[in-house]
N, C-alpha and C positions, 0 to 999 in steps of 0.2 A: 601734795595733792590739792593743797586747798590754791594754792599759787595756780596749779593749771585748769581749775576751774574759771577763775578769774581771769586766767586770759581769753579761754572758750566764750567768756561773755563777753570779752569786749572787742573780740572780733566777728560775735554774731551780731555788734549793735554796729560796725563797721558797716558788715558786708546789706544792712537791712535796706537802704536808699537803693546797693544795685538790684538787689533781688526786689524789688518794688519795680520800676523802671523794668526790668527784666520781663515781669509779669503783664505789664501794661503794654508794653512792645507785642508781647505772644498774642494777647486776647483781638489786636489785630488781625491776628491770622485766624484762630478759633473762633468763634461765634458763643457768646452767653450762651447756657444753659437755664433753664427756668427753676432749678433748683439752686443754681451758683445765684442766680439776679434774688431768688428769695433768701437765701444767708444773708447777700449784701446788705438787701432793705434790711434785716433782721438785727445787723451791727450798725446801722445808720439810727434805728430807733434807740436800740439798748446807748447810744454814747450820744443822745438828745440832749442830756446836763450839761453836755461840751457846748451845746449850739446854740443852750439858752441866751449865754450872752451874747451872742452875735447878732440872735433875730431880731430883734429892732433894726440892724443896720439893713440884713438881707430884706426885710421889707421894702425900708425905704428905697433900697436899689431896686426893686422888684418893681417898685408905684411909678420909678424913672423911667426905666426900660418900656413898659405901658404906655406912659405918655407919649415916651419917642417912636413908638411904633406904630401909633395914631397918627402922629406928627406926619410920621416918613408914610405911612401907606400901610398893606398887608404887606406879609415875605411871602414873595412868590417861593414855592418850592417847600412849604413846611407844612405839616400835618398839624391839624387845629391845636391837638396837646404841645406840639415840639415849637407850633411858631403862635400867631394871635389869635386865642381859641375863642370861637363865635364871632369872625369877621372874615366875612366875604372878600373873596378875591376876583380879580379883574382878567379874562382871556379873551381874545380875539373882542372886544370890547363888549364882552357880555358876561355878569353876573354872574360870578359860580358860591354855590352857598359852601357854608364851611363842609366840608367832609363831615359825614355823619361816625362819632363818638359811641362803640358799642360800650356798653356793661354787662356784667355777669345779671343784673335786673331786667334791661329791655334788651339782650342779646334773642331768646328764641324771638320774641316779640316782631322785632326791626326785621329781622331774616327769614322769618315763615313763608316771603311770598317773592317771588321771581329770582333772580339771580343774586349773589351778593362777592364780592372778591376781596377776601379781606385780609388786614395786615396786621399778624401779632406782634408787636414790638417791647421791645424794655427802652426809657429814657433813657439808661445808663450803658446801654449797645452802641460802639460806635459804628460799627456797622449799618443799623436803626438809623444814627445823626445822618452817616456817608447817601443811606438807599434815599431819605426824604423826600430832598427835591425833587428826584425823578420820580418817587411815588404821586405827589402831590400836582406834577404838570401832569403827568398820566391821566389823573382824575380830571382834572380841566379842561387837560384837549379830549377825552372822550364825553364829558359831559356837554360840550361846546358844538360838537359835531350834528350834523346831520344826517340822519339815517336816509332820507329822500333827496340826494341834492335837488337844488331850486336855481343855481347858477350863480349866487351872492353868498356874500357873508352873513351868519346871523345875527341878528339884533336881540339887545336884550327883549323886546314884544315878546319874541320868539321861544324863551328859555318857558313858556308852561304851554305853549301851543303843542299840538296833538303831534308835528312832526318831529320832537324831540329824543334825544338817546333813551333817556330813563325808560319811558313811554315804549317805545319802539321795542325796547329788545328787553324790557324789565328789567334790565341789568342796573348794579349800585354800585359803589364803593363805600369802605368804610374800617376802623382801626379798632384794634385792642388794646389797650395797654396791659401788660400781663405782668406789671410791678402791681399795681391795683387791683388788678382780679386775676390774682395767682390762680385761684381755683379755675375760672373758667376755661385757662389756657390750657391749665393741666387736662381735663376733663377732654378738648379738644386733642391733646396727643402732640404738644407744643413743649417740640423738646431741643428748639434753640432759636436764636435772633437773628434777623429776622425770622418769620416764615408768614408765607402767603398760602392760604386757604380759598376754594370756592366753595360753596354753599347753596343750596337749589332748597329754596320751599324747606327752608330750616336744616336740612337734611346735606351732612357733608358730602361732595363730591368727591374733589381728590387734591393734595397739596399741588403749588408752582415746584416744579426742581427744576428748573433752566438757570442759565445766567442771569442774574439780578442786576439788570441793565433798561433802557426804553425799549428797545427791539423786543429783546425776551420776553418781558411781563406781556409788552403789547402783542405777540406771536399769541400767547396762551390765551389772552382776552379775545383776539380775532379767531381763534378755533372755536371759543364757546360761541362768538356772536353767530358762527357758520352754522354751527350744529344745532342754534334754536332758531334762525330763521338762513335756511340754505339759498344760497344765489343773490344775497343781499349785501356780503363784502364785498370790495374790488380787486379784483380777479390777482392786481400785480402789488397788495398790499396797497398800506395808508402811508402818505407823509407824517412822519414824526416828528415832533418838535426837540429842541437840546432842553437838559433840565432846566429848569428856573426861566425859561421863558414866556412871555407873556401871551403871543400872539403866532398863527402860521396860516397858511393859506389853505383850508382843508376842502375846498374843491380839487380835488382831483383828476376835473375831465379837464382843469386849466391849460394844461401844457401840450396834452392830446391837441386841444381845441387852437392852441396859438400855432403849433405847428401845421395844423389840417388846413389855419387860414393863409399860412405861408405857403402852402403847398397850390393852396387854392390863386391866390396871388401870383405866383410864380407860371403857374397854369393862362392864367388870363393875359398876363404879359406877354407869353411867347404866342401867342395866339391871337392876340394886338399885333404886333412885329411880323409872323408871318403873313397877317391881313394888309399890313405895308406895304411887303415886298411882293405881293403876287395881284396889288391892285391895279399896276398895267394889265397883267393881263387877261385880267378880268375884261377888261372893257373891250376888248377882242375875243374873248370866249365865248365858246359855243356851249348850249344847254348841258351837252356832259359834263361840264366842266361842275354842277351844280353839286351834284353829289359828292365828288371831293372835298369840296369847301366844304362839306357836311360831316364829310367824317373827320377831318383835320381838327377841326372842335373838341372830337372827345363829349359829347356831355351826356349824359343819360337822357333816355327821349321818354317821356311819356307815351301811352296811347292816346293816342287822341281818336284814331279811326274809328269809325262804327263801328262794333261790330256786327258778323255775316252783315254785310250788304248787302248782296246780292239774294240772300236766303238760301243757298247754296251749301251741299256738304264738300269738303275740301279733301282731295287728297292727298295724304301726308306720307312723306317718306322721312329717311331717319336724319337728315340734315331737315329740311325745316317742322319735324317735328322735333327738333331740339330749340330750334330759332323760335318758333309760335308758343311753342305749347312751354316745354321745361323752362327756358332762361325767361318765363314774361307771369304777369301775377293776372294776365286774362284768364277767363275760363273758359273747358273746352269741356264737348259734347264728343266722345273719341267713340268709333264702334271699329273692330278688329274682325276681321273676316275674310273668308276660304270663298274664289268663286264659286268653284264645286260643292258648297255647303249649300243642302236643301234649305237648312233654315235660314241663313244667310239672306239666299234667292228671295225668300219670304218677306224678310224683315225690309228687303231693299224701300220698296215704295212708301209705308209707314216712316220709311230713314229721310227717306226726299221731302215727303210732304211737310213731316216734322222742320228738318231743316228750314222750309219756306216760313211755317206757324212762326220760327226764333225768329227771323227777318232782323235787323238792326238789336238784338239784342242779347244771343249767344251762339259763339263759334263754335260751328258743326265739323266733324271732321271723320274720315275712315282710311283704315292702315291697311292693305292689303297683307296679308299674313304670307302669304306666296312668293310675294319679291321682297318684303322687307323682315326676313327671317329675323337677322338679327335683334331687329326692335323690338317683334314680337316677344323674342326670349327674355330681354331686359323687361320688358311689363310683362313677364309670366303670364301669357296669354296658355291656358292650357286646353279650353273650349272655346267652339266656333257658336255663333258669333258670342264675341266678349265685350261689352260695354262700358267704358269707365270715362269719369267725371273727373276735369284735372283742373285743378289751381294752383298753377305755379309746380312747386316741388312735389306735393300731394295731392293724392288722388285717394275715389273710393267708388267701388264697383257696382254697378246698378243690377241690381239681382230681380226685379221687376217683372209685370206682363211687358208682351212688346208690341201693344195696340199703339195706334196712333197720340189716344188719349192719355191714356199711360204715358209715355214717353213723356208728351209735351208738360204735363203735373209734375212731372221729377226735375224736369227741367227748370221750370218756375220755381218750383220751392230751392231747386238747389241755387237761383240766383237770390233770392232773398237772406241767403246767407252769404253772398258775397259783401255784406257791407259789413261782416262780422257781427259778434254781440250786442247787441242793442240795450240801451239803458231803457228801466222803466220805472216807474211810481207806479205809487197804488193805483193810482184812479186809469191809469195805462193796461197795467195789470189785471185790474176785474173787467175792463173792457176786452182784454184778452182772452182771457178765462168764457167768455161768452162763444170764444169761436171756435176755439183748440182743446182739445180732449187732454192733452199733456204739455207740460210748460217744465222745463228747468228753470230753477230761479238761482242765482249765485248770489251770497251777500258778501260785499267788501266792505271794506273801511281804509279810511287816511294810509294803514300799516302795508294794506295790500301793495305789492310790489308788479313790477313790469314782469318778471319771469311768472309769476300767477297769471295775468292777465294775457303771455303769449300760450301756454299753455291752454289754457281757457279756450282760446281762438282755434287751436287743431281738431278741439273738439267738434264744429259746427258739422266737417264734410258729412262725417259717421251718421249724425243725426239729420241727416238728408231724407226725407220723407218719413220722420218718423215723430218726433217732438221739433217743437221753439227751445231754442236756449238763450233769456236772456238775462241782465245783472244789473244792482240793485243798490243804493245803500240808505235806499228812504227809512225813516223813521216807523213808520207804520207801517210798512211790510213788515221789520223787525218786529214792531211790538203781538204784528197778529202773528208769524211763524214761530213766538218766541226766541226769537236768534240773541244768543249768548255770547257768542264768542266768534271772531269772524277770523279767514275768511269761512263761506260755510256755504254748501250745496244741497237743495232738498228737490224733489218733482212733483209737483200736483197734479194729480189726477181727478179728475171731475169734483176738484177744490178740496182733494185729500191730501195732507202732507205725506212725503216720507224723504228718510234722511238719509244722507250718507255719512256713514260716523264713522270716517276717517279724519280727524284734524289735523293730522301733523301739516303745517305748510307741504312739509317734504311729500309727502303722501300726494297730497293733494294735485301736486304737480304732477304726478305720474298717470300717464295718459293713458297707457294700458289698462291699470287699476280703474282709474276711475271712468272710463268706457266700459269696460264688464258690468261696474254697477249698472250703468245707466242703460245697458242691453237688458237689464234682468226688469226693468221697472218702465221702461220707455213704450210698454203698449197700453191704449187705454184700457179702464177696468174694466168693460163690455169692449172690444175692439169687434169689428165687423170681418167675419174670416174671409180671406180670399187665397189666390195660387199663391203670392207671393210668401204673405205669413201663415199656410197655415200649419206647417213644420212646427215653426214659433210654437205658437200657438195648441198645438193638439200632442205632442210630444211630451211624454215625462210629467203628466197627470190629469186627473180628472178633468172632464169641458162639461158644465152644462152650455149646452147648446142648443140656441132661440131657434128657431126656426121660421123667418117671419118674411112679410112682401110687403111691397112698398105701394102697390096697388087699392092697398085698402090703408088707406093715411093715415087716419086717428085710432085705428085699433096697432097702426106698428108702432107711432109715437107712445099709446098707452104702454104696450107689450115691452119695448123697450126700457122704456120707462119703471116697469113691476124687475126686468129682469138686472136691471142697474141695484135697484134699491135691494134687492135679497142677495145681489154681490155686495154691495158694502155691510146689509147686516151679520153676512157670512164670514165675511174680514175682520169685522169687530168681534164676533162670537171666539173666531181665532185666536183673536191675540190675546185677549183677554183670556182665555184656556192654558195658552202660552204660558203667560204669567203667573198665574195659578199653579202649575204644575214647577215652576223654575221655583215659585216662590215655595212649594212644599218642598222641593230637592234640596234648598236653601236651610230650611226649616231643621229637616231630619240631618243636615248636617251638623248645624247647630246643638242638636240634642244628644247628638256623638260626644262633640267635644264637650259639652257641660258634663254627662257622663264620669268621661273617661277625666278629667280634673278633678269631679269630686269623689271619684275611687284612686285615685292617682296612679295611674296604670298609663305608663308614658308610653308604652308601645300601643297600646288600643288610642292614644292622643295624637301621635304620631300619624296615627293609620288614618282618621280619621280629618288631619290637617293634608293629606295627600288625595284626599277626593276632588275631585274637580268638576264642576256643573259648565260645561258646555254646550248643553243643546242650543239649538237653535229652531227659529220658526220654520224653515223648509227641510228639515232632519226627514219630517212624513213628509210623504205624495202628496202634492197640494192641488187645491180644487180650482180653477180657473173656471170664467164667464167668457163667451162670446155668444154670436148672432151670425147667423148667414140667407143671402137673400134666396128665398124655398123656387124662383122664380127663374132666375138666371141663373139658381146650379140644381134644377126640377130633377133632370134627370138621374144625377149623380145620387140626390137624396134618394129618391125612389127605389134605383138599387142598391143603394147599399144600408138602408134603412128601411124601406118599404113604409114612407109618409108621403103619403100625395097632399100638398100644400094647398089644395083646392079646398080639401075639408076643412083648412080651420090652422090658424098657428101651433103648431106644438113646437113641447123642450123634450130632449136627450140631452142625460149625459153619457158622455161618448169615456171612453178606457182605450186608446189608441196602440198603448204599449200591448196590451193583451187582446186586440182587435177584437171589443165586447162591447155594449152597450146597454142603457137603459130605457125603456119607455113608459113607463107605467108607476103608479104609487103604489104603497102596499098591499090598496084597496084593488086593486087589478084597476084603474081609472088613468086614462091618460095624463104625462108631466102638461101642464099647460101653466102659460105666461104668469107665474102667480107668483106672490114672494111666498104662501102659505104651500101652496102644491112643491116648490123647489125646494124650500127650507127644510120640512117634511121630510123629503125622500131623501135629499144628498146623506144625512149621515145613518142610512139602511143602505146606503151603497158601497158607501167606504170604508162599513165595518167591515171586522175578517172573522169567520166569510161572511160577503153579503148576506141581508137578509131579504133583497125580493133577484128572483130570478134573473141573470142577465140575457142578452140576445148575443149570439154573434155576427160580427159586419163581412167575414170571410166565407170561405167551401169547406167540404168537409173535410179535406185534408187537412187543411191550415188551421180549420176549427181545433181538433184533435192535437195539432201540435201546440197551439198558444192554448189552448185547456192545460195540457201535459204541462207547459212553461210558467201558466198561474197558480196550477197545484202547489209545483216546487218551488215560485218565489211565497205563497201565501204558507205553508208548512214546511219551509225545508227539511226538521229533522227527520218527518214522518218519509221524505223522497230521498231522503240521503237513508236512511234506513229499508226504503225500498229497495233501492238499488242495489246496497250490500246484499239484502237476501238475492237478488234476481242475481249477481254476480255468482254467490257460493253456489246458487240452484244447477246456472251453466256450468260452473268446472265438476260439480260432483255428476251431473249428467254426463258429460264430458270424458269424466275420468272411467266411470259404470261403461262407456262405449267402447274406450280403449283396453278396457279388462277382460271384456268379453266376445273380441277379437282376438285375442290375445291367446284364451281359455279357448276357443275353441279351433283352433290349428294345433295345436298337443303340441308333440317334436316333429312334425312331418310336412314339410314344404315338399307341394307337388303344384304351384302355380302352374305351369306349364304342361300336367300333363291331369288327364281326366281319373284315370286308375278305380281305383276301388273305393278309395278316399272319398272323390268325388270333391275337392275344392276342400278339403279338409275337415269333410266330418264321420263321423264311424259310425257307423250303427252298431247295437249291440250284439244282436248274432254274428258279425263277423269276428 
């Protein structure tokens, strides 16, 4: 027995070399575990008496290795721990600082704020040694790059200038070592080597699982760089660099741009050579021959023509309304129209005249709807006459009076937008602000990108007669609109902010989105009512409405003037209510959950984390200001308000939805232009129910029916409970009718004949 233990021992001390070498072979293929790398550390300290005597030499090797790696340079391709920790290395011949070194100490720290992509490693992972270098170019060719190409290579100047990576897309790099701070990896869910993490604002996102190659990491770094600022990778991926190298050429329009001038080249040559060959007979050609030679060119023509010269409207059918109008970046003045249309017939002279007013400076034009069916359909022309405004690809429809004047003002303003967005300063700006009731302002900075800026541009046609939109990245605009964060959109109205609090870039670029906003906030805070707006305007809530003429000058500038200042006092009283009331909703939530914690009643805690404060400022019918001239719409007012504007300015507010009004304070004393008489009344109108009598603007049918319709928006349950009764009242009536027809024909149908019955009913002596 004892003999064959002794052999068991001395072929387990045999076979220990292969099964060593065996295990080192496998752990190539496996990946460290963070509890296998901590045993390791754990037998490397416990047998440190073995290593005592060595360490003087390991030093000394270690002060060599140092020196020579001074000597020689950085190692490209090593992460600060793995190659010369706290020495800068050299790319594209620009400065890249060591990779930033987490710990379990300044790990939330470092990572609290923008993007971070990090790599847990163990020294003792070969896989860790194998990934390095490619981790480490990674970091260099992304920190090197340019988020704005500029057409050159960057200079180190350039590595803290505003158009750099870090900057640009907040994004970092950075390592773990997780033999060192076993704890932090663990905590993170680091349950082998490598593993790459992102991290947002401290907060984990989600691990890399791709292939652990330059493509892969670089895939998953250009999905994040897409998803926090969209439309600012390039479209067909980046050039990559091989690991461990120093340098690559990271413009990317390079080889676009060498081909495009070969092409350009190759172009100009044969176009030289064909001017060779056709130069006999040239000098025997006749003037047609002119336009040939013009088009054998090829080149794109600018416009140079006047435009309308003649002051002339043009007409257009579906071939050169493709040639003029769609493929060219002129603008056009287009009307669509039915001989047979009375209105039409109407508008024609106003159309000529106008046409003459543009003269040399916008092309007029009309589509007969009759012969050019098809064209019509493609612009969805669905009423006669249709008017629309085209530049290039896009168009927007003029919804307008169709006086002479009118016309020609739409037409102006819409050319003042053909130079696009205009830059402004402050001092541009308040000279602005001196003319225009409503201003868009946009604020960019260095990050803003070309897809914000084309974006930006579609905006203008829509805002055609209605605000300025221009943009900005002065210093004092920011510091007076408080702008934080760019880019960023707000509107001032008679030099009131308000914002639009969408930031996402993505957002911000959607042109539908952010048209609605600018539909809801784009009329001034008094706007002057006329045909066109005053749907806008009088629809879906309360108007006080000025009533005033222009005849008597310093009482409409006063009157104006009183009726401006009690809208802005009425807007501030709002929000401020607003807030109050969000802030109390906020409050009482608050005292749920302290509650229900300190009785510890998880389901009343629960119940009370599922509340949600949503309101918003336009949830109520909201009050609206305007002004209409009592002079040039006399008569309209008189009937349908009964105020002769002879006597004196008065205010109304008008309830459109429920065709009712106001005229009067509580006092029975007429509204008159006053912030104290408006202030006053508005909130005895808008209580429910009112507290001073209203008027109605209808007859007395329509009166009777939008009464019936106010009742039942102001009380529905009391009209939903009407109803029910008026329902059961008819069928029990109903039913009392059918029963007592029923009761009295007995068994004896004589419809047809008269008898004794007499239609079926008996007297009692028979």
């Amino acid at each position: 027995m004892r003999s064959l233990i002794s052999r068991l021992l001395i072929s387990l001390v045999l076979l220990t070399p292969v099964l060593a070498e065996a295990a080192a072979i496998d752990t190539e293929h496996k990946p460290s575990t963070v509890e296998d790398a901590l045993v390791e550390q754990k037998a490397k300290v416990e047998d440190s008496k073995v290593i005592d005597d060595v360490k003087p030499k390991l030093e000394e090797s270690k002060k060599l290795d140092e020196a020579k790696a001074v000597e020689d340079g950085p190692k490209a391709g090593a992460t600060n721990s793995e190659g010369v920790s706290g020495t800068p290395t050299k790319f594209n011949g620009m400065e890249v600082p060591p990779m930033k070194e987490l710990s379990g100490e300044n790990f939330d720290k470092e990572t609290k704020n923008g993007y971070w992509f990090v790599k847990h490693y163990s020294p003792y992972c070969h896989h860790c040694k194998a990934i390095a270098p490619t981790w480490q170019t990674l970091y260099e060719f992304y920190y090197t790059s340019k988020p704005v190409p500029a057409g050159k290579k960057p200079s180190e100047a350039e590595s803290d200038s505003l158009n750099s990576f870090s900057r640009y897309y907040d994004f970092h790099f950075a390592s773990v070592d997780c033999i060192a701070y076993g704890d932090l990896c663990g905590n993170h869910d680091v349950v082998a080597f490598p593993t790459f993490s992102l991290y947002k604002d401290g907060v984990f996102v989600k691990k890399f699982e791709g292939k652990k190659d330059m493509a892969g990491l670089s895939a998953f770094v250009e999905d994040t760089l897409e998803s926090t600022r969209p439309g600012s990778r390039p479209k067909d991926g980046v050039k990559l660099p091989e690991p461990e190298a120093t340098s690559i050429d990271t413009d990317v329009s390079t080889d676009k741009k060498v081909e495009k001038d070969k092409e350009l080249a190759a172009a100009e040559t044969e176009a030289v050579e064909k001017e060779a060959e056709e130069k006999p007979a040239k000098e025997t050609a006749t003037v047609k021959s002119v336009p040939k030679a013009t088009k054998v060119a090829k080149k794109p023509q600018k416009p140079t023509a006047t435009p309308n010269p003649l002051g002339t409207t043009v007409a257009l059918t579906q071939e050169s309304f493709q040639k003029l109008v769609t493929n060219t970046k002129d603008p056009w003045f287009v009307k669509f129209y039915v001989p047979w249309c009375h209105h039409c017939q109407a508008l024609a002279p106003s159309w000529a005249q106008m046409a003459k007013e543009l003269q040399g400076s916008l092309n007029v034009g009309e589509v007969n709807c009759e012969v050019e069916v098809r064209l019509c359909k493609d612009v969805h022309v669905r009423a006669y006459p249709t008017i629309h405004y085209f530049r290039g690809g896009e168009r927007v429809e003029y919804d307008g009076l169709r006086g002479l004047g009118d016309l020609v003002s739409y037409a102006k303003k819409a050319l003042d937008v053909g130079s696009g967005v205009t830059y402004v300063d402050a001092e541009a700006f308040k000279k602005m602000e001196e003319t225009e009731e409503v201003i868009f302002l946009y604020f960019y900075d260095h990050a803003t990108t070309s897809e914000d800026f084309e974006a930006l541009e579609r905006l203008t046609l829509s805002l055609i007669g209605h605000a300025k939109l221009v943009k900005t990245d002065d210093a004092e605009l920011a510091e007076r609109f408080k702008i934080s964060t760019w880019p960023r959109l707000l509107v001032s109205r008679d030099g009131r902010p308000s914002y639009y609090n969408v930031l996402a870039p993505k957002d911000m670029r959607d042109f539908r989105q952010v048209l609605g906003w600018m539909q809801s906030v784009w009329l001034p805070i008094v706007p002057e009512l006329t045909a066109s707006n005053s749907r806008e305007i009088m629809r879906g809530k309360y108007v006080v409405l000025g009533i005033l003429t222009r005849e008597r000058a310093e009482e409409f500038v006063q009157d104006k003037r009183e009726i401006k200042n009690a809208a802005l006092d009425w807007m501030e009283k709002q929000t401020h209510a607003f807030q109050l009331e969000r802030q109390e909703l906020r409050d009482s939530k608050q005292l749920r959950l302290e509650e229900a914690e300190d009785k510890n009643d998880q389901r009343a805690l629960r119940a009370a984390k599922s509340i949600r404060i949503d309101i918003r400022e336009d949830d109520k019918k909201q009050v609206g200001f305007a002004w209409v001239d009592g002079v040039f719409w006399e008569r309209w007012i008189r009937t349908t308000y009964g105020i002769d504007v002879n006597d004196g300015e008065k205010v109304i507010i008008n309830d459109e939805d429920n065709h009712r009004y106001w005229d009067t304070t509580i006092s029975g004393a007429p509204i008159v232009p006053s912030r104290t008489s408006i202030l006053e009344t508005i909130p005895k109108v808008i209580s429910s129910p009112p507290k001073i009598r209203s008027k109605s603007s209808t007859g007395v049918i329509q009166r009777i029916f939008f009464g019936l319709r106010g009742t039942a928006t102001s009380h529905p349950w009391v009209s939903l409970g009407m109803l029910i009764g008026i329902v059961i009242g008819g069928i029990i009536w109903s039913r009392g009718k059918i029963r007592k027809s029923k009761g009295g024909a007995g068994f004896f149908n004589l419809d047809e004949k008269g008898g004794l019955l007499n239609g079926g009913s008996i007297e009692k002596g028979d």
